[in-house]
C-alpha positions in Angstrom: -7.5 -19.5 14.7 -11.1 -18.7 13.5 -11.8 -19.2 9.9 -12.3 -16.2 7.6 -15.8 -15.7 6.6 -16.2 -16.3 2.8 -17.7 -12.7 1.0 -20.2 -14.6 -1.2 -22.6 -12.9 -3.9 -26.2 -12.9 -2.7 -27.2 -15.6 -6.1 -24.1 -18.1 -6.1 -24.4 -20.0 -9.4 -24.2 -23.9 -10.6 -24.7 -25.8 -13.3 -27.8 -27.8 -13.9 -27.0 -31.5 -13.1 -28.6 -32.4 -16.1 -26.7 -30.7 -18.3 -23.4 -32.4 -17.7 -22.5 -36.3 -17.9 -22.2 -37.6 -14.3 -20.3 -40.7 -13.4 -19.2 -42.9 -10.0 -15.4 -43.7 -10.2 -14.7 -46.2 -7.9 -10.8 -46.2 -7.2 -8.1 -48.1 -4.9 -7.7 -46.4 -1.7 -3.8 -45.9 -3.4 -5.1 -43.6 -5.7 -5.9 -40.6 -3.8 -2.0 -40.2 -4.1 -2.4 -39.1 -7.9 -6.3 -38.7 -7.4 -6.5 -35.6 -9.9 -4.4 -37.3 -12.6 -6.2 -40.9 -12.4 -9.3 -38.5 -12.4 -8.7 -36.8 -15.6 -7.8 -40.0 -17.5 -11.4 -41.5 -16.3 -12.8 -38.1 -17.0 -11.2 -37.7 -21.3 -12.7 -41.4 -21.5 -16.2 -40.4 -20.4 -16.3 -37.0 -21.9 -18.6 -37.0 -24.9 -17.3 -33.7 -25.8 -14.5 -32.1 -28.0 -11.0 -31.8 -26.2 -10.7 -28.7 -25.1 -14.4 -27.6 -25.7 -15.4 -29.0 -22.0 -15.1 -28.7 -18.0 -14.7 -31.3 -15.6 -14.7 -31.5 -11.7 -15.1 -34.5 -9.1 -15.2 -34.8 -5.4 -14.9 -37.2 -3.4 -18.2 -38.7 -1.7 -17.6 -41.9 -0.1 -14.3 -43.4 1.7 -13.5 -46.9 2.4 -10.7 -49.0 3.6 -10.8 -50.8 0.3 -11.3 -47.7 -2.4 -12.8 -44.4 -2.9 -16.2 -43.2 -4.4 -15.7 -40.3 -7.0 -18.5 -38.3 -8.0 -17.3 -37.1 -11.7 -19.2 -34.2 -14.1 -18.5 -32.6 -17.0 -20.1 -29.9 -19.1 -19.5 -28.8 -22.3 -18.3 -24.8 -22.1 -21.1 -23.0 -24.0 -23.8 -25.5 -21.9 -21.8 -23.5 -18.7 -21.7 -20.0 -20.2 -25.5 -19.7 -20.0 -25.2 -20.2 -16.1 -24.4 -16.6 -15.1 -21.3 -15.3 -17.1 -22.8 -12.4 -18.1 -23.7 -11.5 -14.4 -20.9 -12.5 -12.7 -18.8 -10.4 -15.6 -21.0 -7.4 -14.8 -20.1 -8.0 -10.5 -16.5 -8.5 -11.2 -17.1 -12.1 -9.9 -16.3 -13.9 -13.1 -13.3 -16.5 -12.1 -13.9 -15.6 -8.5 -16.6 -17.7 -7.6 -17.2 -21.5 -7.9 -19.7 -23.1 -10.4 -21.0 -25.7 -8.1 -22.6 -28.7 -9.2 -26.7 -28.9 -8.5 -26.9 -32.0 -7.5 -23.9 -31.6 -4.5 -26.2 -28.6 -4.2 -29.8 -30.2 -3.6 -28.0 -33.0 -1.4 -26.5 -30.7 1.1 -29.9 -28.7 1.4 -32.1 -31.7 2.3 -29.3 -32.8 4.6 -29.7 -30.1 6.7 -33.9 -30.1 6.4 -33.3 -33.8 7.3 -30.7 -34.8 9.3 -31.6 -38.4 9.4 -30.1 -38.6 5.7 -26.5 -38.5 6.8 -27.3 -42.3 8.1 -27.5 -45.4 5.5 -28.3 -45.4 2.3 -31.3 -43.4 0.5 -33.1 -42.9 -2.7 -34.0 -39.7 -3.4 -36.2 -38.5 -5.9 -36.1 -34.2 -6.3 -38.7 -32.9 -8.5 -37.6 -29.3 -9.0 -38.8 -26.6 -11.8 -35.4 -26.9 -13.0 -34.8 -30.8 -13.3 -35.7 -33.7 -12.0 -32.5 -35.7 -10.1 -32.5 -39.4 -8.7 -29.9 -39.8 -6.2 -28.6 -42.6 -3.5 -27.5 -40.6 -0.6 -24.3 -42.6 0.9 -23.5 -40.9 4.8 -25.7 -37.2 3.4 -23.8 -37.7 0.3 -24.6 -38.3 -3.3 -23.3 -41.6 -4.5 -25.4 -41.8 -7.9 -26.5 -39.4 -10.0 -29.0 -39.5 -12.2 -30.2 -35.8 -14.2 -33.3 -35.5 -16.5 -34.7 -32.2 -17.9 -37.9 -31.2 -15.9 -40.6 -32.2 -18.8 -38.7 -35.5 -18.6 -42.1 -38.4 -18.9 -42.8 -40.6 -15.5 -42.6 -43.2 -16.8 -38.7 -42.6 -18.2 -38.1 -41.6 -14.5 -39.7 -44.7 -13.0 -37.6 -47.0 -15.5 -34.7 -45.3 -14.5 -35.2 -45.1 -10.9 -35.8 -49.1 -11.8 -32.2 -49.8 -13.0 -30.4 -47.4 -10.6 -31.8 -49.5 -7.8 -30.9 -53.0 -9.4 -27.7 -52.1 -10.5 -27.1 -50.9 -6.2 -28.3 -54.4 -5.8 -26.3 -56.3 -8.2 -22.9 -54.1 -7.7 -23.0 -55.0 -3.6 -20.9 -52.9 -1.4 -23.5 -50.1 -1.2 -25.2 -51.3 2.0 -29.0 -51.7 2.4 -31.4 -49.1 1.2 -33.4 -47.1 3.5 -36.8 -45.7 3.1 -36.6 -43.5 0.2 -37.6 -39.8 -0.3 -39.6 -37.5 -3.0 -38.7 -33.7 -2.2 -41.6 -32.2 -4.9 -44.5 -30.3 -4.9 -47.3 -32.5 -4.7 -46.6 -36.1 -3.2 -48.3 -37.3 -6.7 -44.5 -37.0 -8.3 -43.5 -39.4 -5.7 -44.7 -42.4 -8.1 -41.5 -42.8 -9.7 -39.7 -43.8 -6.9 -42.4 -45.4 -5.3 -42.7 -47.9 -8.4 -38.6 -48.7 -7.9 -38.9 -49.4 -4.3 -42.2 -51.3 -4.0 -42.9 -49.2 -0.9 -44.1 -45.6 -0.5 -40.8 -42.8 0.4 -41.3 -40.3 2.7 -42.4 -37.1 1.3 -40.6 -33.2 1.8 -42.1 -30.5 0.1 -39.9 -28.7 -1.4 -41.2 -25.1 -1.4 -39.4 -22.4 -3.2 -36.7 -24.5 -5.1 -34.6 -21.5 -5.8 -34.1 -20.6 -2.2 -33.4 -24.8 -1.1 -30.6 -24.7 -4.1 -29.0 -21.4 -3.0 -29.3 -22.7 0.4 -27.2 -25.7 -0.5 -24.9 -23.8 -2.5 -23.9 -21.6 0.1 -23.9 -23.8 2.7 -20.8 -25.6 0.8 -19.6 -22.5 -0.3 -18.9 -21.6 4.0 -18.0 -25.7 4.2 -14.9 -25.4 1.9 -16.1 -27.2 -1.0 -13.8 -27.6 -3.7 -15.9 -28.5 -6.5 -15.5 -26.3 -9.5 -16.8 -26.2 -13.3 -15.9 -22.8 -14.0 -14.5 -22.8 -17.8 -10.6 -21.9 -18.2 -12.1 -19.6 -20.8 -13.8 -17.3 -18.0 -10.4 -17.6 -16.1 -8.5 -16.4 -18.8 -11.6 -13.7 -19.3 -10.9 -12.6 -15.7 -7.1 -12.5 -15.7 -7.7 -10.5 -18.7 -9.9 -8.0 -16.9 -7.9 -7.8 -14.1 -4.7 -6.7 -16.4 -7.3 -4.3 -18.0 -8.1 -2.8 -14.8 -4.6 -2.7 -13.8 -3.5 -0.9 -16.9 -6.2 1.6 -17.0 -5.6 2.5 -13.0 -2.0 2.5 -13.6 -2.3 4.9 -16.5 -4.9 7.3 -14.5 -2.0 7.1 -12.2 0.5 7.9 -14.5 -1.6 10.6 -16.0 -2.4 12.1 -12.5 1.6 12.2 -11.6 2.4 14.1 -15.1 -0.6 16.3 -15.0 0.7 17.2 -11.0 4.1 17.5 -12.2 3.1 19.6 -15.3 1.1 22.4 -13.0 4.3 22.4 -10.8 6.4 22.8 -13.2 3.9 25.5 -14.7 3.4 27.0 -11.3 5.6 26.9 -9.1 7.8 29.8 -11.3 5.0 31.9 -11.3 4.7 31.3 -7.1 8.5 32.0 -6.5 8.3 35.0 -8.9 5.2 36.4 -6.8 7.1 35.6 -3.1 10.2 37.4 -5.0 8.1 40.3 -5.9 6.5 40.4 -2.7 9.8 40.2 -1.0 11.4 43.1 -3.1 7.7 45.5 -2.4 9.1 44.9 1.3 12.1 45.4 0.5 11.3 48.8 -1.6 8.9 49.9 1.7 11.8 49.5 3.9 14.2 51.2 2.0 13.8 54.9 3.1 13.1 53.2 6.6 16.6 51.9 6.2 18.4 54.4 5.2 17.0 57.0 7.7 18.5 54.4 10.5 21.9 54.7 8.5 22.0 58.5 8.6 21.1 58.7 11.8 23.7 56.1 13.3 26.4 57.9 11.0 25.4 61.1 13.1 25.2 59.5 16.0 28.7 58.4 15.2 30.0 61.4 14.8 28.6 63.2 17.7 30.6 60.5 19.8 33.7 61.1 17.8 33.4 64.7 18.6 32.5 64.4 22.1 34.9 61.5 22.9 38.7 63.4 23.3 39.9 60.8 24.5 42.4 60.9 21.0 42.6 64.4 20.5 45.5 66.0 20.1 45.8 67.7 22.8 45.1 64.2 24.9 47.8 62.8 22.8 50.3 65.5 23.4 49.3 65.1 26.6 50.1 61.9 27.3 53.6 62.2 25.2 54.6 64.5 27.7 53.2 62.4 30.6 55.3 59.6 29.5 58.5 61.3 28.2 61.6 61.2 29.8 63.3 64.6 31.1 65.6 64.7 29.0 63.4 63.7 25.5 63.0 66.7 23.5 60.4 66.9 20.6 60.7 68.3 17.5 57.7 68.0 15.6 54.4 66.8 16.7 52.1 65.6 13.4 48.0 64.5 14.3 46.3 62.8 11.6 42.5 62.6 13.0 41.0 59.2 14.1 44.5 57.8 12.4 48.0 58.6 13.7 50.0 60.7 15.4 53.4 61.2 14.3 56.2 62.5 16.5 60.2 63.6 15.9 62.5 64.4 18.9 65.4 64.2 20.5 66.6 61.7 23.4 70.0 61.3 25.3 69.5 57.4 25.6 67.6 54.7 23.5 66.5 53.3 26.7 64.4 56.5 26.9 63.1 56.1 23.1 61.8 52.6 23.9 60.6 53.3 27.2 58.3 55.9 25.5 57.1 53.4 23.6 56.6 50.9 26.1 54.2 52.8 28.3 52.5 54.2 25.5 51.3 50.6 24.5 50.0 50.0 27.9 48.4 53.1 27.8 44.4 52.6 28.3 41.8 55.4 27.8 39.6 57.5 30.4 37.2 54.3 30.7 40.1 51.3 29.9 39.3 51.5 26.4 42.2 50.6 24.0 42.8 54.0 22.5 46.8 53.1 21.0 46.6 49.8 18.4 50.3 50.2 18.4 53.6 52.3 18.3 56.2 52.1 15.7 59.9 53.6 15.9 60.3 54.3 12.2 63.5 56.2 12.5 66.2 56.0 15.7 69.3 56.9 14.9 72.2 59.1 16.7 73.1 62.9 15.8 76.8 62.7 14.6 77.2 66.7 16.0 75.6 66.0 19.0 75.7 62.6 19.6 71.8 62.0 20.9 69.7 59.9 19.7 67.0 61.4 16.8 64.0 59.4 16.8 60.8 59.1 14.7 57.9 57.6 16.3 54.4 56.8 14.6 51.5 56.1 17.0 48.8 54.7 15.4 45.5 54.8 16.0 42.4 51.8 16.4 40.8 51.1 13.4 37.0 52.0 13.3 36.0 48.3 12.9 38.3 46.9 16.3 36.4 49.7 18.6 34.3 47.8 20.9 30.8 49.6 20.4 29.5 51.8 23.1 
């Protein structure tokens, strides 16, 4: 899987190397099993500085069977704070972004101008605007460290250059020095390191110092490096941020849903009471259209009752005498429009009465329409003087809302 490409700020920052105390633990190879706590003990016992007023970071730049080489610095916290906090706070970077060391920096730079120093041993000598740094390069990495401000006196460099070189020689282990290096802007500077090694160094001019550093720095910035002297104090000044952030976005959010909810509730009656007002204007415009449609079905209505005999009375004496028996005799014939009709008569049998009502229910109108909803013998009884059968029949009529439409 391809590694994700680090977003890095155009200037990365870093401390100066000498502004920090730099040390060379030298460990049992066991140790890398608890490396960051035997670390911090070797780190409280070189730390010059208050407990809790300083940062440390280390990295490992040498491995051998027998032990590790450590490269240990530590800075007091308001020495760091003047390397870039108040730009990094402004880019939202504070916390975010390593505070490399500038030494690991100027090492990884000239590694990559000069390949040939990630073989043996070298001295180095970097004369930058910034500081002035004597280092032993171990495999392209620094082994010793040695910082100095940049007005530092030649003749304080050459000294030290002097002991670094015979304390290599004494301590054994280190392997034998190469040709040695001045990266500076005239060869001139070269003269402390040329006084330690008896021998002239090669010389790399170092052009614009800035851009070699930032070089370096990103270069182990894409690498992975883990070195860090970022203060807990900008941490904590980040978290806090972020929570700041957080609070304010979550309250613009929270102000954005109420204010929403507020016009809706403000709204959304005034909406509903314009779509009902709308809706009743309609409603008011159809009105007479409506109403004229009801008056004219009502007359059309009745022009069909009037034209459809098909229940008249006449159609319904009609029929009672189409369906009588002989002998059945009526009496009275009563026809209550679009309702009933009502009939009283005599009959020799009540097998005649019932038959009169059977084929009256099957009756079906002109066009098969059901024009009988049902027949009901309210009264059948038998003349005492006569002896027939005096029977009161009630026909009754469909109701308006069982007639299929036409």
């Amino acid at each position: 899987m391809a590694k994700k490409k680090l977003s890095l700020p155009d200037i990365l920052p870093a401390v100066p190397t000498f502004e920090t105390v730099c040390a060379r633990l030298s460990l049992p190879a066991e140790a890398e099993e608890t490396l960051e706590d035997a670390v911090r003990l070797q780190a409280e016992s070189l730390s010059p500085f208050e407990e809790g007023l300083y940062t440390f970071s280390y990295e490992v730049v040498r491995r051998r069977p027998e032990g590790l080489d450590v490269l240990v610095a530590a800075a007091a916290d308001a020495a760091i704070d003047g390397q870039g906090h108040d730009r990094l706070a402004a880019e939202g970077l504070l916390g975010a972004v390593r505070m490399d060391l500038t030494a690991l920096a100027w090492a990884r730079a000239l590694r990559e101008r000069r390949p040939e120093l990630a073989q043996g041993v070298w001295p180095i000598l970097l004369c930058a605007p910034s500081e002035r740094l004597l280092m032993v390069l171990a495999g392209g990495a620094p082994l010793e460290v040695r910082a100095f401000a940049p007005e530092t006196p030649v003749a304080v460099l050459t000294r030290q250059a002097t002991l670094l070189l015979a304390r290599l020689g004494m301590e054994g282990g280190v392997g034998e020095l190469g040709a040695g290096l001045c990266c500076a802007a005239e060869p001139a500077e070269a003269a402390p390191l040329r006084e330690a090694l008896g021998a002239e160094p090669a010389f790399e001019p170092i052009g614009d110092a800035e851009a070699l550093l930032q070089r370096g720095l990103r270069l182990r910035a894409e690498e992975g490096a883990a070195f860090d002297l970022t203060p807990q104090a900008w941490r904590d000044e980040a978290k806090a941020t972020r929570q700041r952030k957080l609070l304010i976005v979550g309250g613009s959010v929270l102000g954005v849903a109420w204010l929403l909810c507020a016009l809706y509730l403000f709204l959304m009656p005034k909406i509903y009471g314009k779509l009902a007002d709308d809706v009743a204007a309609r409603l008011d415009a159809q009105h007479a259209a409506y109403m004229e449609v009801l008056a004219l079905r009502d007359r059309v209505d009745l022009i069909r009752r009037y034209e459809d005999h098909s229940r008249s009375a006449l159609e319904m004496l009609r029929l009672l005498c189409q369906e009588k028996a002989e002998n059945v005799i009526f009496q009275s014939f009563t026809y209550n429009r679009d309702t009933s009709v009502r009939v009283v008569g005599l009959a020799d049998d009540t097998s005649d009465v019932y038959g009169l009502k059977d084929a009256l229910q099957k009756d079906r109108g002109p066009n098969g329409e059901t024009r009988i909803a049902a027949v009901n013998i309210n009264r059948l009884t038998q003349d005492p003087k006569t002896r027939r059968q005096r029977f009161d029949i009630e026909i009754l009529f469909p109701v308006p809302s069982e007639e299929e439409q036409p």
